[in-house]
C-alpha positions in Angstrom: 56.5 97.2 96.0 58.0 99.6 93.2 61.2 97.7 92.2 61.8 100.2 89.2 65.7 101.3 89.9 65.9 104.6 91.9 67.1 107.6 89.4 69.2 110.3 91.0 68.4 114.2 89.9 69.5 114.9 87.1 69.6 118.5 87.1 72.1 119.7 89.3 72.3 123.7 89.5 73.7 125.7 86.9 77.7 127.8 87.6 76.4 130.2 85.6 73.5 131.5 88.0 75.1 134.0 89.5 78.6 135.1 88.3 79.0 137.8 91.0 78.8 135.6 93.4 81.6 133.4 94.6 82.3 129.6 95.9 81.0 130.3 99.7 78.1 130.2 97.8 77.8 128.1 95.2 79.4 125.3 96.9 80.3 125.3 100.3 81.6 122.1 100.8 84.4 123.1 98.6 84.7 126.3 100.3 85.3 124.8 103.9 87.9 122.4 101.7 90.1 125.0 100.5 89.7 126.8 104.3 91.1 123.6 105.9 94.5 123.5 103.4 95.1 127.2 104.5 95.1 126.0 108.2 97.4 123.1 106.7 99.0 125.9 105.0 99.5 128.1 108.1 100.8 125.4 110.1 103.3 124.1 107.1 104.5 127.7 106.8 105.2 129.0 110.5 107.1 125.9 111.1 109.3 126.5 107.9 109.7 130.1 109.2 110.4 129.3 113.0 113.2 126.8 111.9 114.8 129.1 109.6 115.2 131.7 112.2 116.1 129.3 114.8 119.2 127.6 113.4 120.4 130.0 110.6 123.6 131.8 111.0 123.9 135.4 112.6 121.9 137.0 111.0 119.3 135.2 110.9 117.3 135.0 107.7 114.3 136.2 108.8 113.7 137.9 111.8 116.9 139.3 112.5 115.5 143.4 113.0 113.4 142.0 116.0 113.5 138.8 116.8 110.9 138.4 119.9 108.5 139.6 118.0 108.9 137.0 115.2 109.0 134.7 117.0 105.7 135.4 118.8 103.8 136.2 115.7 105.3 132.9 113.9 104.0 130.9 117.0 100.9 133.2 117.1 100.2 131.7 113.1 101.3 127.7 114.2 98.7 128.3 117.3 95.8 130.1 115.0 96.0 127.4 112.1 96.5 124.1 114.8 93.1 125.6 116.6 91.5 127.1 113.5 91.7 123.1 112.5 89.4 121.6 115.0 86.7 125.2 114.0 86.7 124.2 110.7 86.0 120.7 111.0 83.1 121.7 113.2 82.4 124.3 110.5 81.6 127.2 112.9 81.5 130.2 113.4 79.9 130.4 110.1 81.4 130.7 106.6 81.3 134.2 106.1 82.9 134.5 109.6 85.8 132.1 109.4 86.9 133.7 106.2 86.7 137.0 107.6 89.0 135.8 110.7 91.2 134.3 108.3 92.0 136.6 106.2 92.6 139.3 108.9 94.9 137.1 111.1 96.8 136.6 108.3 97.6 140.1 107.1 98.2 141.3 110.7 100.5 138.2 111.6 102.4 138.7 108.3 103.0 142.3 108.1 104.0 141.9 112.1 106.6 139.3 110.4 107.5 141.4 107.9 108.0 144.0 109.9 110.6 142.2 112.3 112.6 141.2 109.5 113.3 144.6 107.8 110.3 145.6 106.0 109.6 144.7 102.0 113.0 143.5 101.1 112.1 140.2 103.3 110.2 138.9 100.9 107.7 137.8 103.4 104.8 140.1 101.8 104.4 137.5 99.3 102.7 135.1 101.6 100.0 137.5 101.5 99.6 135.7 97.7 98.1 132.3 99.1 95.6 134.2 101.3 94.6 136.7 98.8 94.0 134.4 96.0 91.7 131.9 98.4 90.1 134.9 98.9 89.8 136.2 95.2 87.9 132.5 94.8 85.9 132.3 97.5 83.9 135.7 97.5 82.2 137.5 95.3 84.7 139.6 92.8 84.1 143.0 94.7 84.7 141.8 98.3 88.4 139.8 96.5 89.2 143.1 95.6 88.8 144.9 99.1 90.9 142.1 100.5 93.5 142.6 98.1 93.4 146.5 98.5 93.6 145.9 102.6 96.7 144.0 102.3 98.1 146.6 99.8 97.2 149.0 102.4 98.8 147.0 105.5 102.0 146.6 103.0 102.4 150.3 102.3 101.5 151.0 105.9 104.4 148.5 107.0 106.7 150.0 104.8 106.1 153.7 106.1 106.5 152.4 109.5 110.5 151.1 109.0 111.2 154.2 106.9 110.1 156.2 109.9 112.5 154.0 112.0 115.0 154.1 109.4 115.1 150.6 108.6 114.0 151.1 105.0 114.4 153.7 102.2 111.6 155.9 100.4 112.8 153.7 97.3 111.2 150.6 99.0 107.7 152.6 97.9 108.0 151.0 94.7 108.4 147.3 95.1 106.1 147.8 97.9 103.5 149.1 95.3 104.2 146.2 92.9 103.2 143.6 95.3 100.4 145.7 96.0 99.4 145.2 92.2 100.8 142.0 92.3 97.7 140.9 94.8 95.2 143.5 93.2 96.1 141.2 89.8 95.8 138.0 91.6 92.4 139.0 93.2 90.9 139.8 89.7 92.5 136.8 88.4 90.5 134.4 90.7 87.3 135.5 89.0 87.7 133.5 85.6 89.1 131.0 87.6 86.4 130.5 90.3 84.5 130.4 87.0 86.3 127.7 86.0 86.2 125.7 88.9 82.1 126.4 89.4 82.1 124.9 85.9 84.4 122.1 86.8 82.6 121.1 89.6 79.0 121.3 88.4 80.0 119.0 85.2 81.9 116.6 88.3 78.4 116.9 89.5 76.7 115.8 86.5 79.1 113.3 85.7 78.2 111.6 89.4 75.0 111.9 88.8 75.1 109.8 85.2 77.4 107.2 86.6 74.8 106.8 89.6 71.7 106.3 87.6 74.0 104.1 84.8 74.9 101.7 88.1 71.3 101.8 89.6 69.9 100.8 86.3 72.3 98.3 85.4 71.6 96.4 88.4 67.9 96.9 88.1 68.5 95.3 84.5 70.9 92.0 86.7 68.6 91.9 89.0 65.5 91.2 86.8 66.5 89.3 84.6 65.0 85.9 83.8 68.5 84.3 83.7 69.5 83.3 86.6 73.3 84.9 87.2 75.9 84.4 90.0 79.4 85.8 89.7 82.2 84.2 91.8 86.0 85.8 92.0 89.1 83.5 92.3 88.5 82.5 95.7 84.8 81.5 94.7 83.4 84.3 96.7 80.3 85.7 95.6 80.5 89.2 93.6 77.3 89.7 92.2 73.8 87.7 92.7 70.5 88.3 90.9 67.5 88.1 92.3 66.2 84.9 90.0 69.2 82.9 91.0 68.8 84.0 94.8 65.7 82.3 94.3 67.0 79.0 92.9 70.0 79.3 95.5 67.4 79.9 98.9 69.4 83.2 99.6 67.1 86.1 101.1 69.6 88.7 101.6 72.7 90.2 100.4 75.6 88.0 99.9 78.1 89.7 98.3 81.7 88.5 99.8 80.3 85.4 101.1 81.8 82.1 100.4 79.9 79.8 97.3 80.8 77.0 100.0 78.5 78.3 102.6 75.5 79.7 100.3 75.6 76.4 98.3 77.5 74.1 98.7 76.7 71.6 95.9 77.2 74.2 93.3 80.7 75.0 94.9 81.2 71.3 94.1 80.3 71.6 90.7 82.5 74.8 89.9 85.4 73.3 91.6 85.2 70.2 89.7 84.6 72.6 86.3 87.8 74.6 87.4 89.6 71.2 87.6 88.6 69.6 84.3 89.9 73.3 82.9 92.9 74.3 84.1 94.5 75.5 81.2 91.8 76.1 79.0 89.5 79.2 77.8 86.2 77.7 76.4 82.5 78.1 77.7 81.5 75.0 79.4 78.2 73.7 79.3 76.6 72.3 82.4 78.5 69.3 83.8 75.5 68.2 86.1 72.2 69.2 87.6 71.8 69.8 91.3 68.0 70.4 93.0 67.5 73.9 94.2 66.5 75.5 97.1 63.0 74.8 96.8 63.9 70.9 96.8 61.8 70.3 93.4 63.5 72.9 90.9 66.6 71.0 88.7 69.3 73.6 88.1 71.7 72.9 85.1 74.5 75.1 85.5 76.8 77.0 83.0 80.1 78.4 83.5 81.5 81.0 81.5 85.6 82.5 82.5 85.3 86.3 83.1 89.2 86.6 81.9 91.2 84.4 80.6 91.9 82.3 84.0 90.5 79.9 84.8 90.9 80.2 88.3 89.9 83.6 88.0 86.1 85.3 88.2 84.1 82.8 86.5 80.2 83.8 85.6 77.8 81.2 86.4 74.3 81.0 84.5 71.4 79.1 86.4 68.9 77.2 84.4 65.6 75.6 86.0 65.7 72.5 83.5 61.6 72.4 84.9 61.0 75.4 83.3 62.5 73.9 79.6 60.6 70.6 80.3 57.2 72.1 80.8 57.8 73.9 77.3 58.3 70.6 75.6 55.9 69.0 77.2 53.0 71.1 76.3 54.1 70.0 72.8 54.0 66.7 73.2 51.1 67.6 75.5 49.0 68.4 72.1 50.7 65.5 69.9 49.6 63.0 72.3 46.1 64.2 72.9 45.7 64.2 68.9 47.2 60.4 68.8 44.9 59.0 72.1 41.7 59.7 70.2 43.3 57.4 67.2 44.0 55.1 70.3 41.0 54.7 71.6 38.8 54.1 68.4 41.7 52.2 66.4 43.3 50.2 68.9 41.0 49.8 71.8 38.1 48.1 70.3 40.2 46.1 68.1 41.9 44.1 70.9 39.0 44.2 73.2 37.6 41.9 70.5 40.7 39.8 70.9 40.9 39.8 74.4 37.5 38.5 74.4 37.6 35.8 71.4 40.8 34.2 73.4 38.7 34.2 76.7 35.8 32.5 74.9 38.1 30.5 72.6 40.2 29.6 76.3 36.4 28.3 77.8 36.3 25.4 74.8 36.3 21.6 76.2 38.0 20.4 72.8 41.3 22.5 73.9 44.1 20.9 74.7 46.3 22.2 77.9 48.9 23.7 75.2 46.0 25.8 73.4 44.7 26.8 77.0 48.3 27.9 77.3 48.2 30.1 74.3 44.9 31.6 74.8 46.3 32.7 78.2 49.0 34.1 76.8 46.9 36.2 74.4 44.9 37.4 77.2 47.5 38.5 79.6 49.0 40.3 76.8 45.9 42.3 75.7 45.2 42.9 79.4 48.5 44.7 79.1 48.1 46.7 75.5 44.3 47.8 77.4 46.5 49.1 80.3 48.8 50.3 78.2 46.1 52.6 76.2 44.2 52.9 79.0 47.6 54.9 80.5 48.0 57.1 77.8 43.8 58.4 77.6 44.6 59.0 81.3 47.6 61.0 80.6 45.5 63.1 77.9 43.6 64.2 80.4 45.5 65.6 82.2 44.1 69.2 81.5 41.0 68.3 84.0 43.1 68.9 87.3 40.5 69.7 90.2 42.9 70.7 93.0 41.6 71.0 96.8 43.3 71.6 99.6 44.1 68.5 101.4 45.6 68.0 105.3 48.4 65.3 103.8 48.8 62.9 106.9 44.8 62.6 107.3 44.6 61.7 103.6 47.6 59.5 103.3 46.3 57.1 106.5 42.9 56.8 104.3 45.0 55.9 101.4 47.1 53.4 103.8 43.7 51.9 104.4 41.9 51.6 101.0 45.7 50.6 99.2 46.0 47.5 101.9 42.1 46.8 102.0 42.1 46.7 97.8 45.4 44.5 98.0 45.0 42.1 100.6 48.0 43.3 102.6 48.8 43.6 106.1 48.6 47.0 107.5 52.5 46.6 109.3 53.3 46.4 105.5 53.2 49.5 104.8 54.4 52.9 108.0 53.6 56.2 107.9 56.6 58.6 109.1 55.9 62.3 110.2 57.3 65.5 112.2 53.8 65.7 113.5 53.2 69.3 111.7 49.7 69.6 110.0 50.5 69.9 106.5 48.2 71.6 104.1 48.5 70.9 100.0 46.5 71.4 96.9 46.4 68.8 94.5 43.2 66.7 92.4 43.2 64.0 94.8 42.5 61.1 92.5 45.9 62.3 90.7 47.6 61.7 93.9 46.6 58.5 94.6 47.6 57.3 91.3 50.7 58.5 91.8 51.0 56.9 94.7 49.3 53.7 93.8 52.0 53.6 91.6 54.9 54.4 93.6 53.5 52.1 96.3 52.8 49.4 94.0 56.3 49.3 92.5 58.2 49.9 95.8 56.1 46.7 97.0 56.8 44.7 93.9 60.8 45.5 93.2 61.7 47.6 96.4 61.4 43.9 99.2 63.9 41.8 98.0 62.7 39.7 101.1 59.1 40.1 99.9 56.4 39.7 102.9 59.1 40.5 105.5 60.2 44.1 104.1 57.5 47.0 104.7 58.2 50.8 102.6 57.6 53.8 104.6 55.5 56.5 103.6 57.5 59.7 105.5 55.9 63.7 104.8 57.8 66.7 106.1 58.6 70.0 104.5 62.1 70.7 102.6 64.6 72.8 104.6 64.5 75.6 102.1 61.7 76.9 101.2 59.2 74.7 103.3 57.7 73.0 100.8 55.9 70.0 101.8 56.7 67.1 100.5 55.6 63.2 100.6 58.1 60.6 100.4 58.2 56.7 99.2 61.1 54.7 101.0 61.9 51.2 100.0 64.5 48.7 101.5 65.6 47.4 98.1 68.8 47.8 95.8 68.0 50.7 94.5 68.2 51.9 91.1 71.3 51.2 88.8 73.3 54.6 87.9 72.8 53.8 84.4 68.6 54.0 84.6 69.0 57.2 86.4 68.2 59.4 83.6 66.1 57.0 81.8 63.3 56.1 84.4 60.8 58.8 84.1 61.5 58.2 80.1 57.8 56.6 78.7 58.3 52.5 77.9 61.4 52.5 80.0 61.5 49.7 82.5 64.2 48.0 84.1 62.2 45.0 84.2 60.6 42.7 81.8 57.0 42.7 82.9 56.1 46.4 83.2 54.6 48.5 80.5 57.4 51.4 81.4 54.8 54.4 81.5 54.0 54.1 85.4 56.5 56.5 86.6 56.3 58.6 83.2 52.5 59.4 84.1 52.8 59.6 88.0 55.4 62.4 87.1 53.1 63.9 84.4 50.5 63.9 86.7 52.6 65.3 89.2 53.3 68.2 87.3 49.9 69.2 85.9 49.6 69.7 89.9 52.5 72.3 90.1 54.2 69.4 92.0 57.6 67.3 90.9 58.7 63.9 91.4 62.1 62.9 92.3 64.3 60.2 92.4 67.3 59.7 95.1 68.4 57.4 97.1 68.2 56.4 100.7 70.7 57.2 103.6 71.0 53.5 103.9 69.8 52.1 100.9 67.0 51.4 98.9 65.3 54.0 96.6 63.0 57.3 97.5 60.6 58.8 95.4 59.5 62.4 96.7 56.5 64.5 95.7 57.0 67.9 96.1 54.3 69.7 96.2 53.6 73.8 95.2 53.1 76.3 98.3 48.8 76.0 98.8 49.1 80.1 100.0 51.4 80.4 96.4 48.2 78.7 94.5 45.6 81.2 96.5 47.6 84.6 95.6 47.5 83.1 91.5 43.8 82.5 91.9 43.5 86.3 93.6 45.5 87.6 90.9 43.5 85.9 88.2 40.0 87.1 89.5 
């Protein structure tokens, strides 16, 4: 799918294509504009003129030389422009046809009004002004010109009219004659300015059409960026979401306007408790905490950033996947540590293999007293542990040789269940298997997982039963709410770990406990990794600790491996 931002024309046409002809039509949108405010106008102006001849003194102001018929062809105007309303809005008869009506309608109705209240020295000619100069804009120069010369002529026709029934003078010619000029001056006037507007309009146009593509490519750039970016207002609202932290957040559609609360509610948390440790301050904040994303093995630092200089105001909110840094760094160490395990294993290895062995032989003498059998134990136990110990680390150097298949998860974990008990001597009711019943499907090197879980099982086994023989772990798979990732989970009934180790236990040679070399959970998460999967730490509903493999989409792995070909 083409995801390239969707550029608007740029090349709107030109005012200057035709200068003869007028706005009906180089824009008719704006023509049928300016038609509706002369119905408005109409409606505006018979009014005015109906009340002025209804409660004015004798004589009336206007109307007085026949007042019937002003007041029918005031009423006739209110009735044309209240109707004319509801034709332009429906835009018929036609453009060329409504102006035509127009402008007809209103020379006969206002020489008729002119008329009935004494001819030119009314004033009432000079509405003609307002319909002339719409005119003068709309068409074309010549046909502004006719109309202003047929309401010149309905003018001077008016005014010989009430000198033949002696109502006005043969000196009313003249000022009859200057309003005819008046209009002819106004029609060629509204060339230059139809210009103007045609000019006006067009750059409008232009202008639109920048500000358009300047938005759609500004929120192509948002949207795919590799920051993640989430914009809340003061009421923690969402404003603006990019597509990478829609991602993180488990959001597959637009939220704009929807509460942080509902979308996620842990972040909401977190800004809430950043707002409150802020309250009257201005600086960037880094993040205060890490929550899991959407897809359940994804930690999210987040970083707040004030849009003004509220704090309670907008607040801009950068998502980091912490994964993303840690894979960086550990293809680094990655390289440092495959360099150092060849030293290891020529150095070290054959060095206390010789020890190991001396102290058994030495350990097998008949002169040794029960103190000296003590201490040869003691030095064989421990170089058991340094040849685990290196042994560890030339695993984790290999990490590189991953040979994923696709495995169905509850038929491989009850094999596991069996060979795990079988090779340890346990009781199978030691150890239950918890599932939805869904055949789940993953891709992973198999003897990676099960020494990850080996490990997970062996320590849940060993620190995880305070009551030893009487406590059993369960071994639960499922798939994660968002995203449907599935996942494989190690539940103990112990104490759990101590907040303090929390960020220290998948740290190599950390161990809470004396006898352990501190690199079990360091390499199940390695290996866990180098499989696309992650390893988590949280703690049981009611107790006890949980380790969780999350495991990468198997269709996600197929459409890399299509893409690769």
């Amino acid at each position: 799918m083409d995801s390239s931002p969707s550029v608007v024309d740029t090349a709107p046409a030109s005012p200057l294509r035709d200068m003869q002809q007028g706005l009906i039509q180089d824009d008719p949108d704006l023509t049928w504009r300016i038609l509706r405010l002369l119905n408005i106008y109409r409606v505006f102006i018979s009014l005015l003129l109906l009340t002025l001849h209804l409660f004015s003194a004798v004589p009336q102001m206007v109307g007085a030389q026949h007042p019937r018929l002003f007041v029918a062809a005031a009423l006739a105007l209110l009735t044309f422009g209240a109707l004319n309303m509801i034709a332009v809005n429906r835009r018929w008869p036609g453009l060329q046809g409504q102006l035509t009506l127009q402008l007809v309608v209103d020379i006969a109705v206002v020489v008729t009004m002119m008329h009935a209240s004494g001819g030119i020295r009314s004033g009432l000619g000079s509405l003609l002004v307002i319909t002339v100069g719409a005119c003068s804009l709309l068409l074309p120069r010549r046909a502004g010109a006719l109309a202003a010369a047929i309401a010149a002529l309905a003018i001077l026709g008016e005014q010989g009219l009430s000198q033949l029934q002696g109502v006005t003078s043969g000196a009313d010619y003249i000022p009859a004659g200057v309003l005819g000029a008046i209009l002819f001056a106004i029609a060629l006037a509204g060339y230059p300015i139809a210009k103007r507007i045609r000019e006006t309009e067009a750059l409008a146009e232009q202008r639109g059409v920048d500000l358009a593509n300047l938005a759609a490519l500004n929120d192509y750039i948002i949207q795919n960026l590799r920051e993640s970016i989430v914009v809340v207002d003061g009421a923690d609202r969402i404003r603006l979401i990019n597509g990478s932290a829609a991602r993180h957040l488990g959001v597959y559609q637009d939220n704009t306007g929807t509460p942080l609360a509902i979308v996620s509610p842990r972040l909401y948390e977190l800004v809430a408790a950043w707002r409150r440790r802020h309250a009257g301050g201005t600086q960037t904040e880094s993040a205060i905490a890490a929550f899991t994303g959407a897809d359940g093995s994804s930690v999210i630092n987040p970083y707040f950033a004030p849009i003004d200089t509220r704090q309670q105001g907008a607040l801009l909110i950068f998502l980091e996947d912490a994964s993303l840094l840690a894979e960086k760094a550990q293809q680094t160490k990655l390289a440092a540590l495959g360099r150092l395990s060849a030293s290891i294993a020529h150095e070290i290895r054959n060095p206390v293999g010789a020890m190991s062995h001396a102290g058994q032989l030495l350990g097998e003498s008949p002169t040794l007293s029960e103190s000296a059998k003590r201490l040869t134990e003691i030095i064989h136990d421990n170089a058991d542990r340094v040849s685990t110990i290196i042994e560890n680390v030339l695993q984790l150097s290999r990490r590189d040789n991953t040979r994923p298949e696709r495995l169905l998860l509850d038929e491989w974990l009850r094999d596991f269940v069996v060979d795990f008990c079988s090779s340890g001597q346990l009781p199978a009711e030691r150890i239950k298997i918890s599932s939805d019943g869904e055949e789940i499907e993953v891709r992973i090197d198999p003897s990676h997982l099960e020494q990850i879980m080996s490990n997970l099982c062996e320590n849940a086994l060993k620190y995880g039963c305070p009551n030893g023989a009487a406590d059993s772990i369960e071994l639960r798979t499922g798939r994660m709410p968002r995203g449907g990732r599935p996942f494989l989970e190690v539940a103990d009934q112990g104490h759990g770990i101590d907040d303090a180790d929390l960020d220290r236990i998948f740290e190599p040679f950390f161990t809470g406990r004396g006898d352990g070399t501190g690199l079990g959970l360091f390499i199940s998460r390695e290996l866990a990794e180098c499989n696309h999967a992650r390893l988590l730490y949280h703690r049981g509903k009611i107790g006890g600790s949980v380790f969780r493999i999350v495991f990468s989409d198997p269709q996600r792995w197929q459409n890399q491996a299509a893409r690769a070909m």
